[in-house]
C-alpha positions as CSV (number, residue, x, y, z in Angstrom):
1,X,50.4,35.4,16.3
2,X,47.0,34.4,17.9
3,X,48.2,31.3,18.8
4,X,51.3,32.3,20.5
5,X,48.7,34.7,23.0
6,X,46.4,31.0,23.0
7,X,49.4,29.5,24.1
8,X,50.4,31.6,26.7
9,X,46.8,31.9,27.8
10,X,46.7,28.2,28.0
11,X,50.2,28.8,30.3
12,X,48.8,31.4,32.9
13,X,45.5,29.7,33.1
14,X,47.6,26.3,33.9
15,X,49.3,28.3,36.5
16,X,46.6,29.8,38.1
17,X,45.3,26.0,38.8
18,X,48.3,24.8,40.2
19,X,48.1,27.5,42.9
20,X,44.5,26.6,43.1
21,X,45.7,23.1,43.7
22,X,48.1,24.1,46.1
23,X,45.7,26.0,47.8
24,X,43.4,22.9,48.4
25,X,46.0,20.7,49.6
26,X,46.6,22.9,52.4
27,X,42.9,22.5,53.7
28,X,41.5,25.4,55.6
29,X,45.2,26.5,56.7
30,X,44.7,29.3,53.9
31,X,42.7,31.8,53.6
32,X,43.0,33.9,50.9
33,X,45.7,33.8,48.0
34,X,46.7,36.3,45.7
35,X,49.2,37.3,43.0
36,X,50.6,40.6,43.1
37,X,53.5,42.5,41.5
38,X,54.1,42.6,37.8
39,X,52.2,40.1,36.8
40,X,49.1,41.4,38.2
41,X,49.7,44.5,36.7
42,X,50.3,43.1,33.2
43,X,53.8,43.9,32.8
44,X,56.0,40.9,33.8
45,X,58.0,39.6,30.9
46,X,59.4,36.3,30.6
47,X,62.0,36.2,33.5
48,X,59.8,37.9,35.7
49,X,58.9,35.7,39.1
50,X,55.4,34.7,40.2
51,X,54.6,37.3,43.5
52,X,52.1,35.3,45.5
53,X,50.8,36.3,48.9
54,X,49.0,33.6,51.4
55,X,47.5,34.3,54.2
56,X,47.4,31.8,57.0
57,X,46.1,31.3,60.4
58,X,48.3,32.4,62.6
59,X,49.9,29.1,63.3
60,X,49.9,27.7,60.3
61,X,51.9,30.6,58.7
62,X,54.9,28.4,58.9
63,X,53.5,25.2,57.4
64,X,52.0,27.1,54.9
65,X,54.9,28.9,53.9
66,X,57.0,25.5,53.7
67,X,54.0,23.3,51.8
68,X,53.3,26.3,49.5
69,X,56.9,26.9,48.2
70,X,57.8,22.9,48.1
71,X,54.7,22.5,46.2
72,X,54.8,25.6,43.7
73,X,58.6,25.1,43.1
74,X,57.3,21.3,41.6
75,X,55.4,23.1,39.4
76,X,56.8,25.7,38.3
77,X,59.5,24.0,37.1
78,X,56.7,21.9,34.7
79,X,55.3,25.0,33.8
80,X,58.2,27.6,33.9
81,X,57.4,29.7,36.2
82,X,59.3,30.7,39.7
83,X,57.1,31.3,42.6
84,X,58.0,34.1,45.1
85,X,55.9,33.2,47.9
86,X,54.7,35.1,50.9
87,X,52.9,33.8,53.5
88,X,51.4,36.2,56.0
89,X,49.3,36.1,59.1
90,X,46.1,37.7,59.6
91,X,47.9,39.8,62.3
92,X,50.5,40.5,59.7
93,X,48.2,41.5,57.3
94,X,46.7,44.3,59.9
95,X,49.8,45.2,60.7
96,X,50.8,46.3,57.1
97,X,47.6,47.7,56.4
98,X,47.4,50.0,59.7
99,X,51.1,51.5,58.6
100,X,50.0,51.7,54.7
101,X,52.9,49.2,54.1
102,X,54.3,49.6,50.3
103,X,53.2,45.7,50.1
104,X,50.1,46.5,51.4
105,X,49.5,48.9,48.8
106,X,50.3,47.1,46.4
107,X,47.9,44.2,47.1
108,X,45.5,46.8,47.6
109,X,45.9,48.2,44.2
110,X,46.7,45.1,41.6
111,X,46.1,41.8,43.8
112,X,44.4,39.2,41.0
113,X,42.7,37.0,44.0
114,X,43.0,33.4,43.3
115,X,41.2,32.2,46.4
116,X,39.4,34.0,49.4
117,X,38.4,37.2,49.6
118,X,40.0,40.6,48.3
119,X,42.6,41.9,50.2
120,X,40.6,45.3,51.0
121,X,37.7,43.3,52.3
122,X,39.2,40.3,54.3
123,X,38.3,41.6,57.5
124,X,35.0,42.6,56.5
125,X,34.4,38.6,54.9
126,X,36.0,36.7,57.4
127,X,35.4,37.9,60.6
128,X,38.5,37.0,63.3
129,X,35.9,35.2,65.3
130,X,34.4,33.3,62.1
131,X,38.0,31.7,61.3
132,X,38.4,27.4,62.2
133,X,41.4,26.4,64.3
Protein backbone atom coordinates (compact mmCIF):
# COMPACT_ATOMS: atom_id res chain seq x y z
CA UNK A 1 0.00 0.00 0.00
CA UNK A 2 2.89 2.48 0.76
CA UNK A 3 4.18 2.18 -2.46
CA UNK A 4 1.11 2.76 -4.34
CA UNK A 5 0.94 6.55 -2.21
CA UNK A 6 5.19 6.49 -3.29
CA UNK A 7 4.05 6.08 -6.54
CA UNK A 8 1.56 8.51 -6.90
CA UNK A 9 3.77 10.98 -4.91
CA UNK A 10 6.45 10.29 -7.48
CA UNK A 11 3.37 11.24 -10.19
CA UNK A 12 2.18 14.72 -8.63
CA UNK A 13 5.73 15.71 -7.84
CA UNK A 14 6.58 14.85 -11.69
CA UNK A 15 3.68 17.03 -12.54
CA UNK A 16 4.31 19.78 -10.54
CA UNK A 17 7.90 20.05 -12.53
CA UNK A 18 6.50 19.94 -15.79
CA UNK A 19 4.39 23.05 -15.02
CA UNK A 20 7.60 24.41 -13.48
CA UNK A 21 9.11 23.69 -16.77
CA UNK A 22 6.51 25.16 -18.60
CA UNK A 23 6.67 28.02 -16.58
CA UNK A 24 10.33 28.69 -17.48
CA UNK A 25 10.00 28.35 -21.00
CA UNK A 26 7.72 31.14 -21.10
CA UNK A 27 10.43 33.63 -19.62
CA UNK A 28 9.13 36.47 -17.64
CA UNK A 29 5.69 36.33 -19.64
CA UNK A 30 4.31 34.59 -16.29
CA UNK A 31 3.98 35.67 -13.26
CA UNK A 32 2.56 33.64 -10.89
CA UNK A 33 1.12 29.96 -11.46
CA UNK A 34 -1.16 28.08 -9.38
CA UNK A 35 -3.36 24.96 -9.16
CA UNK A 36 -6.72 25.26 -7.90
CA UNK A 37 -9.81 23.22 -7.77
CA UNK A 38 -9.97 19.68 -6.58
CA UNK A 39 -6.72 18.96 -6.61
CA UNK A 40 -5.72 21.60 -4.38
CA UNK A 41 -8.15 20.70 -2.13
CA UNK A 42 -7.19 17.07 -1.88
CA UNK A 43 -10.16 15.55 -3.42
CA UNK A 44 -9.65 14.95 -7.18
CA UNK A 45 -9.78 11.33 -8.07
CA UNK A 46 -8.40 9.79 -10.94
CA UNK A 47 -10.47 11.42 -13.89
CA UNK A 48 -10.33 14.59 -12.32
CA UNK A 49 -8.53 17.51 -14.58
CA UNK A 50 -5.54 19.57 -13.58
CA UNK A 51 -7.18 23.39 -12.75
CA UNK A 52 -4.19 25.71 -13.32
CA UNK A 53 -4.38 29.42 -13.32
CA UNK A 54 -1.42 31.75 -15.05
CA UNK A 55 -1.17 35.03 -14.83
CA UNK A 56 0.38 36.96 -17.63
CA UNK A 57 1.23 40.42 -18.54
CA UNK A 58 -1.26 41.90 -20.08
CA UNK A 59 -0.11 41.17 -23.64
CA UNK A 60 1.19 38.13 -23.32
CA UNK A 61 -2.03 36.63 -21.92
CA UNK A 62 -2.62 35.20 -25.33
CA UNK A 63 0.78 33.65 -25.91
CA UNK A 64 0.74 32.34 -22.67
CA UNK A 65 -2.43 30.82 -22.89
CA UNK A 66 -1.48 29.11 -26.37
CA UNK A 67 2.36 27.97 -25.22
CA UNK A 68 0.94 26.83 -21.78
CA UNK A 69 -1.84 24.47 -23.03
CA UNK A 70 0.45 23.16 -26.24
CA UNK A 71 3.00 22.45 -23.76
CA UNK A 72 1.04 20.86 -20.69
CA UNK A 73 -1.16 18.83 -23.20
CA UNK A 74 2.59 17.08 -24.31
CA UNK A 75 2.78 16.24 -20.99
CA UNK A 76 0.10 15.32 -19.67
CA UNK A 77 -0.40 12.84 -21.94
CA UNK A 78 3.33 11.22 -20.59
CA UNK A 79 2.09 11.67 -17.31
CA UNK A 80 -1.73 11.20 -17.43
CA UNK A 81 -2.96 14.06 -16.46
CA UNK A 82 -5.31 16.81 -18.49
CA UNK A 83 -4.47 20.31 -17.89
CA UNK A 84 -7.36 22.85 -17.66
CA UNK A 85 -5.53 26.02 -18.15
CA UNK A 86 -6.40 29.58 -17.44
CA UNK A 87 -4.54 32.29 -18.23
CA UNK A 88 -5.49 35.63 -16.73
CA UNK A 89 -4.18 39.18 -16.81
CA UNK A 90 -3.17 41.16 -13.98
CA UNK A 91 -6.21 43.39 -14.79
CA UNK A 92 -8.28 40.26 -14.83
CA UNK A 93 -7.12 39.20 -11.73
CA UNK A 94 -8.29 42.73 -10.08
CA UNK A 95 -11.23 42.50 -11.69
CA UNK A 96 -12.31 39.16 -10.17
CA UNK A 97 -11.00 39.98 -6.87
CA UNK A 98 -12.84 43.55 -6.69
CA UNK A 99 -16.44 41.55 -7.46
CA UNK A 100 -15.35 38.49 -5.01
CA UNK A 101 -15.55 36.34 -8.21
CA UNK A 102 -16.34 32.45 -7.22
CA UNK A 103 -12.82 31.82 -9.01
CA UNK A 104 -11.38 34.32 -7.10
CA UNK A 105 -12.46 32.73 -4.12
CA UNK A 106 -11.46 29.82 -4.80
CA UNK A 107 -7.81 30.73 -5.57
CA UNK A 108 -8.02 32.64 -2.50
CA UNK A 109 -8.96 29.69 -0.40
CA UNK A 110 -6.96 26.40 -1.87
CA UNK A 111 -4.47 27.86 -4.60
CA UNK A 112 -1.19 25.35 -4.14
CA UNK A 113 1.33 28.17 -5.77
CA UNK A 114 3.75 26.66 -8.08
CA UNK A 115 5.51 29.87 -9.10
CA UNK A 116 5.19 33.58 -8.00
CA UNK A 117 3.58 34.93 -5.35
CA UNK A 118 0.19 33.86 -3.50
CA UNK A 119 -2.78 34.90 -5.03
CA UNK A 120 -3.89 37.15 -1.95
CA UNK A 121 -0.55 38.96 -1.97
CA UNK A 122 0.30 39.49 -5.78
CA UNK A 123 -0.32 42.98 -5.73
CA UNK A 124 1.33 43.54 -2.55
CA UNK A 125 4.81 41.38 -4.19
CA UNK A 126 4.78 42.63 -7.48
CA UNK A 127 4.01 46.08 -7.72
CA UNK A 128 2.22 47.11 -11.30
CA UNK A 129 5.06 49.51 -11.77
CA UNK A 130 7.81 46.75 -10.69
CA UNK A 131 6.50 44.30 -13.68
CA UNK A 132 9.20 44.04 -17.15
CA UNK A 133 7.56 44.60 -20.56
Amino acid sequence: MLSLFDAEEARFNAVIDALRECVASLGNKVIAAWIYGSVARGEDRAESDLDIVLIAQDADVSSVQSGSVDFLLARGEDLSFSPSVNTLSRADLRRLMGNNDPLWQALAADALVVSGPRPTSIFQAVPDKAIPT
